[in-house]
C-alpha positions in Angstrom: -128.4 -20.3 150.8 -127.5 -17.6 153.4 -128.4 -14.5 152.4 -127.9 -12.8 155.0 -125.3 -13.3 158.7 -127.1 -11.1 160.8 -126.9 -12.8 164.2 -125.6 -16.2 162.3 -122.5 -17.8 162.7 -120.3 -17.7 160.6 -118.3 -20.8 159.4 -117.9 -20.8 155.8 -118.9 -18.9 152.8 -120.0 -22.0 150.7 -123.6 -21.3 151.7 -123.5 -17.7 151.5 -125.6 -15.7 148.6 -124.1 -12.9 146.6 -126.8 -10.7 148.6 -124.9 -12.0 152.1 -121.5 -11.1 150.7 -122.4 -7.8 149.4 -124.0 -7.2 152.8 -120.9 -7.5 154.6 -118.6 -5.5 152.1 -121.0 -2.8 152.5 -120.9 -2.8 155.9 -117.3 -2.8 155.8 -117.2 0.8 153.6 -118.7 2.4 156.8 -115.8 0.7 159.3 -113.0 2.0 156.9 -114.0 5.7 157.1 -114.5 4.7 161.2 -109.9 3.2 160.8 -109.4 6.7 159.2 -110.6 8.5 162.2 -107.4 9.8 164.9 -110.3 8.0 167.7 -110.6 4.8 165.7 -113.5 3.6 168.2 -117.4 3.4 167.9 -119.6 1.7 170.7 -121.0 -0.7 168.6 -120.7 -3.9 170.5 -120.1 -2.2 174.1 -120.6 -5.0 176.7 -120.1 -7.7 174.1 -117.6 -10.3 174.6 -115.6 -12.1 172.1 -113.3 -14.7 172.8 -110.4 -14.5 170.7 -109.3 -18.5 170.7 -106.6 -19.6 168.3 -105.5 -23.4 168.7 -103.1 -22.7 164.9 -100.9 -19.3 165.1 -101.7 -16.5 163.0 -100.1 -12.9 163.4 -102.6 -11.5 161.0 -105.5 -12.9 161.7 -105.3 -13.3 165.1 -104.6 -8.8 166.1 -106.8 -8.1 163.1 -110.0 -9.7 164.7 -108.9 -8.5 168.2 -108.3 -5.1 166.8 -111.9 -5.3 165.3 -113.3 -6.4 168.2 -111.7 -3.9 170.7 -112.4 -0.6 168.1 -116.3 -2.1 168.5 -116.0 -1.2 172.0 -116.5 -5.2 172.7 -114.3 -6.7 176.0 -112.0 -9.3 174.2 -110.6 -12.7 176.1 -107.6 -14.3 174.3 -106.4 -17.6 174.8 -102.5 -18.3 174.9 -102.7 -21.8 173.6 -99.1 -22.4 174.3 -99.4 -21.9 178.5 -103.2 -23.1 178.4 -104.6 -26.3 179.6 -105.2 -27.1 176.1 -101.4 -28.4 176.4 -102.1 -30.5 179.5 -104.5 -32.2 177.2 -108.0 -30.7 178.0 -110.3 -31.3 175.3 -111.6 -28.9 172.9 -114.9 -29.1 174.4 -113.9 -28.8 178.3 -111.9 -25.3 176.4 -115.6 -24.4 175.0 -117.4 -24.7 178.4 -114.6 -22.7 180.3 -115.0 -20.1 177.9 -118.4 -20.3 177.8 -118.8 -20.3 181.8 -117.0 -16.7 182.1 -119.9 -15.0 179.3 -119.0 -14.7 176.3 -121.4 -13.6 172.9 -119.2 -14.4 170.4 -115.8 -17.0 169.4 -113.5 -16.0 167.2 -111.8 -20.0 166.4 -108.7 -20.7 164.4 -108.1 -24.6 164.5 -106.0 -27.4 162.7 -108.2 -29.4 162.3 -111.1 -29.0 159.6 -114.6 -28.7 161.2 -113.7 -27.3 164.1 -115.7 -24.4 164.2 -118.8 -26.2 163.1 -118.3 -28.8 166.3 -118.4 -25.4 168.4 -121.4 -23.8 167.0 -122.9 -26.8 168.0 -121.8 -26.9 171.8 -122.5 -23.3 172.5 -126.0 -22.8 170.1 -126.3 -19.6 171.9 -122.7 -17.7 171.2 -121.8 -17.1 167.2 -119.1 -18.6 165.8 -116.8 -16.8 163.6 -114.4 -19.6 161.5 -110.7 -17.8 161.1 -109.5 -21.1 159.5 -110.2 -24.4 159.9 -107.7 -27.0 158.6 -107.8 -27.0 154.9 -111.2 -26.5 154.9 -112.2 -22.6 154.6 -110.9 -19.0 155.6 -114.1 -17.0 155.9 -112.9 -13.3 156.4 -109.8 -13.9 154.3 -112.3 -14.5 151.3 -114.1 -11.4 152.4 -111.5 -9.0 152.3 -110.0 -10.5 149.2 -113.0 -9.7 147.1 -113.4 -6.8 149.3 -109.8 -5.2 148.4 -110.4 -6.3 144.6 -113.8 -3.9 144.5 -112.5 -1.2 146.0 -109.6 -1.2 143.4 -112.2 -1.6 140.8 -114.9 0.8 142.0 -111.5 3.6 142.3 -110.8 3.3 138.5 -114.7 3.2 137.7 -115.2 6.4 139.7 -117.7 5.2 141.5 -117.9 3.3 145.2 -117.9 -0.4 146.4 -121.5 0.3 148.0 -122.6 1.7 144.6 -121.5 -0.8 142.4 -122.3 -4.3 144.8 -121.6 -6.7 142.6 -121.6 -5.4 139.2 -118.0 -4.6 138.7 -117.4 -8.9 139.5 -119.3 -9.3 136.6 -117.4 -11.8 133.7 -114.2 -11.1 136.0 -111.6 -13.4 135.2 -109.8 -14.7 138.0 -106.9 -16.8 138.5 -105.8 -18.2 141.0 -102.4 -20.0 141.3 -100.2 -22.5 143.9 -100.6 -24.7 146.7 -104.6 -25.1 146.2 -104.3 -28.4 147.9 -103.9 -27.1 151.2 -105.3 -23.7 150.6 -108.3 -22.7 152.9 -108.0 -19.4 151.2 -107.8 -20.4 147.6 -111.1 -22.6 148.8 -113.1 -19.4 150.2 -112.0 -17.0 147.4 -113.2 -19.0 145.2 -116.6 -19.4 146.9 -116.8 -15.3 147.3 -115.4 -14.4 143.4 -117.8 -17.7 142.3 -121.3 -16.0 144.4 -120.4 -12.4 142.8 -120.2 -13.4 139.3 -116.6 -13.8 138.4 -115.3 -16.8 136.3 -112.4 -18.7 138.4 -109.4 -20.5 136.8 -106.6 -22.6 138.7 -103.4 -23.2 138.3 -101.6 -25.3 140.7 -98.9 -28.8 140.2 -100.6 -32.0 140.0 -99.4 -32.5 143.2 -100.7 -29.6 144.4 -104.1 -30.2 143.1 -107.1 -31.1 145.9 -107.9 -34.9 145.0 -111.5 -33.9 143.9 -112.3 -31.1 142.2 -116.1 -31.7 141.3 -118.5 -29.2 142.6 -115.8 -26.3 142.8 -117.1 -23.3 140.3 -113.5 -23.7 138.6 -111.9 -24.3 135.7 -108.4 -26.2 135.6 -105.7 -24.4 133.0 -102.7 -26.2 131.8 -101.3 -23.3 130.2 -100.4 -21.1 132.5 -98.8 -18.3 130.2 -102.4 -18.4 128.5 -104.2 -18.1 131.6 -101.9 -14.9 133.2 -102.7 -13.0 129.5 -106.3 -13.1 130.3 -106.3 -12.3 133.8 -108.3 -9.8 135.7 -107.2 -10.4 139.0 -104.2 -13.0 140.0 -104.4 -14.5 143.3 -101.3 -15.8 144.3 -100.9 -18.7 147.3 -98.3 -19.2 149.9 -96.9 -22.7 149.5 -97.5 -24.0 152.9 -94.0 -26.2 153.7 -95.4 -26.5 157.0 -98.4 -28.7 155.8 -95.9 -31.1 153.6 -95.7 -28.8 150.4 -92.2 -29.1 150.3 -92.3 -33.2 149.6 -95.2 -32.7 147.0 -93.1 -30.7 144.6 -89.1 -32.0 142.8 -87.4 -28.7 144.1 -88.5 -25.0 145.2 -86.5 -23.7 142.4 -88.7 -25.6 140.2 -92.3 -24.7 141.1 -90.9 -21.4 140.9 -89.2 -21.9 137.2 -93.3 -23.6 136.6 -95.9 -21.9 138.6 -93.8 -18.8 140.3 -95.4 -14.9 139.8 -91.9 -14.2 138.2 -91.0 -10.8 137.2 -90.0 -12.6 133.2 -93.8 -14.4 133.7 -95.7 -10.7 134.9 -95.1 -9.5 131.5 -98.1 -11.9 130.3 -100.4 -9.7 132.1 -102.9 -6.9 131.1 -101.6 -3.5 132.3 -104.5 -3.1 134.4 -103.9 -7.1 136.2 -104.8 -6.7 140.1 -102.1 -9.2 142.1 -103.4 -10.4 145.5 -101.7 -12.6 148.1 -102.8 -13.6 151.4 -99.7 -13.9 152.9 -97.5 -14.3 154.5 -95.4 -14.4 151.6 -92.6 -16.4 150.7 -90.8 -14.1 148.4 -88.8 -15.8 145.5 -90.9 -19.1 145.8 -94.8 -18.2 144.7 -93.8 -14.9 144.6 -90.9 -12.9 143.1 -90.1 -9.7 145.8 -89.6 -7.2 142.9 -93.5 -8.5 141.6 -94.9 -8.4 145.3 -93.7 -4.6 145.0 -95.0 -3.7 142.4 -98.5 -0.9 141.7 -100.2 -3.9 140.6 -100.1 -6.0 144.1 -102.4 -4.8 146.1 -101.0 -6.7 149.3 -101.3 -4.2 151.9 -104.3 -3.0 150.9 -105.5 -6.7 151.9 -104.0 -6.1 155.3 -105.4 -3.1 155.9 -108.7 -4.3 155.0 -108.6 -6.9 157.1 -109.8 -4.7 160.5 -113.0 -3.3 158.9 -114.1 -6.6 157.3 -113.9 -8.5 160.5 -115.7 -5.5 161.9 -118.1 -5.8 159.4 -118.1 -9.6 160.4 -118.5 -8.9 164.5 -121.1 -6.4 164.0 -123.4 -8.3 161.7 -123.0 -11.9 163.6 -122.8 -10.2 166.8 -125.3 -7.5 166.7 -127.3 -9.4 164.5 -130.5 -7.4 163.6 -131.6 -6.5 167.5 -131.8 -2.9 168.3 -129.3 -3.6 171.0 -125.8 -2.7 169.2 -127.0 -0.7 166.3 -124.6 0.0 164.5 -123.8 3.9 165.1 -120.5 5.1 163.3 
């Protein structure tokens, strides 16, 4: 196991120790107070570049890491995929070694196809490798910020702090997590960070919908779902991804909805104190109903808020690594 991603890549949190992940949440404390500053900028990774390269679209993820990256002080290259040569058929290597040829420290990679990011680390052994979603295989940072968003709520009503508590509060958690776990890189990395930090994970999800082999996942499959949502700590709720096939795995949207939706008639199962997480974007009315997305309980912006100091956090520890060069100074 990891236990630590100073100066590592980072491609999935499968091998990472609680001590790793509670490194980078703390960490992350330090970057929020730095987003609530009018000058949200610290020289942290001044002269560092990161190369921003996203083969698969993603709004979030894709001006969260660059906003991390620039409020680091680093220089930041991002590829257009759509008017690169990457659509006259260059390779994903040849993309690498052009990259690579203009100096570059680190690569932020989102690609469709699952083990990407691993092929990378190995062409360019000397830049780190930050995964930002690799086929159905893992979300890295996604995981992060989930469980990161999930302590702070926690440490808030414990009156203590995220950096105090580490990974006490995760402690006999119950998590569920519910939807389209089949294709879900997220539902696959939450489950790895909740699973490290001590939480007990349940799933919920249509036959269909299910990944053909569960063995080895720290999970527990639940049938009923009702049950499940009563003893809930923390619901994590997952987009159903129509664009991978979704759509043909289920009879209707109306009825995974009526079966596995967040409903407002199925919210009442939960305990007043239930923490709703999603990683979006959402379909509302589908996994989701809008009024439940709304509500106290969902703490959905809070995810997309932490998602600049995490992948801060992220830059700074893979980056930086432990060298004096880049301390972090905040």
């Amino acid at each position: 196991m990891i236990t630590s991603i100073k100066g590592e890549n980072l491609l999935t949190l499968d091998d990472l120790s609680r001590d790793a992940i509670v490194e980078v949440l703390d960490t992350a404390e330090a970057f929020v107070e730095v987003n609530q500053r009018s000058i949200k900028k610290v020289p942290t990774l001044k002269g560092r570049v990161v190369a921003s390269l996203f083969f698969e679209e993603s709004t979030r993820t894709r001006l969260s890491f660059e906003t991390a990256a620039k409020r680091l002080s680093a220089d930041v290259l991002s590829l257009a995929v759509a008017s690169s040569s990457v659509k006259k058929g260059e390779s994903l290597r040849d993309t690498i070694t052009t990259i690579d040829a203009l100096g570059i420290d680190a690569v932020v990679l989102r690609h469709q196809s699952s083990g990407a990011p691993v092929q990378v680390s190995r062409m360019v052994p000397h830049v780190r490798v930050i995964n930002a979603g690799d086929g159905q295989h893992q979300h890295p940072t996604q995981g992060l910020l989930d469980v990161f968003s999930v302590r702070q709520v926690l440490a808030e009503r414990a009156n203590t702090t995220g950096v105090e508590s580490g990974a006490s509060l995760f402690e006999g958690l119950n998590v569920l997590i519910i939807g389209d776990l089949r294709h879900s890189r997220v539902a696959r990395s939450d489950i790895a960070a909740y699973a490290a930090l001590g939480a007990k994970v349940r799933v919920a999800a249509p036959g269909t919908l299910l990944p053909t082999d569960l063995e080895g996942w720290p999970v527990e499959v639940v049938t009923d779902l009702d049950e499940a949502l009563a003893g809930a700590d923390v619901v994590g709720v997952l987009r159903l991804q129509k664009e991978r096939g979704t759509g043909h795995l289920v009879p209707s949207l109306g009825e995974f909805t009526r079966f596995y939706g967040l409903t407002q008639e199925r919210v009442k199962q939960l305990q007043p104190t239930a923490i709703i997480t999603h990683p979006g974007p959402m379909n509302r009315g589908v996994e989701i109903d809008s009024l439940v997305a709304d509500m106290p309980a969902a703490i959905i912006e809070r995810q997309v808020s932490n998602g600049v100091p995490i992948r801060m956090a992220v830059l700074y520890l893979t980056v930086a690594g432990s060298s004096n060069q880049g301390a972090m100074s905040v």
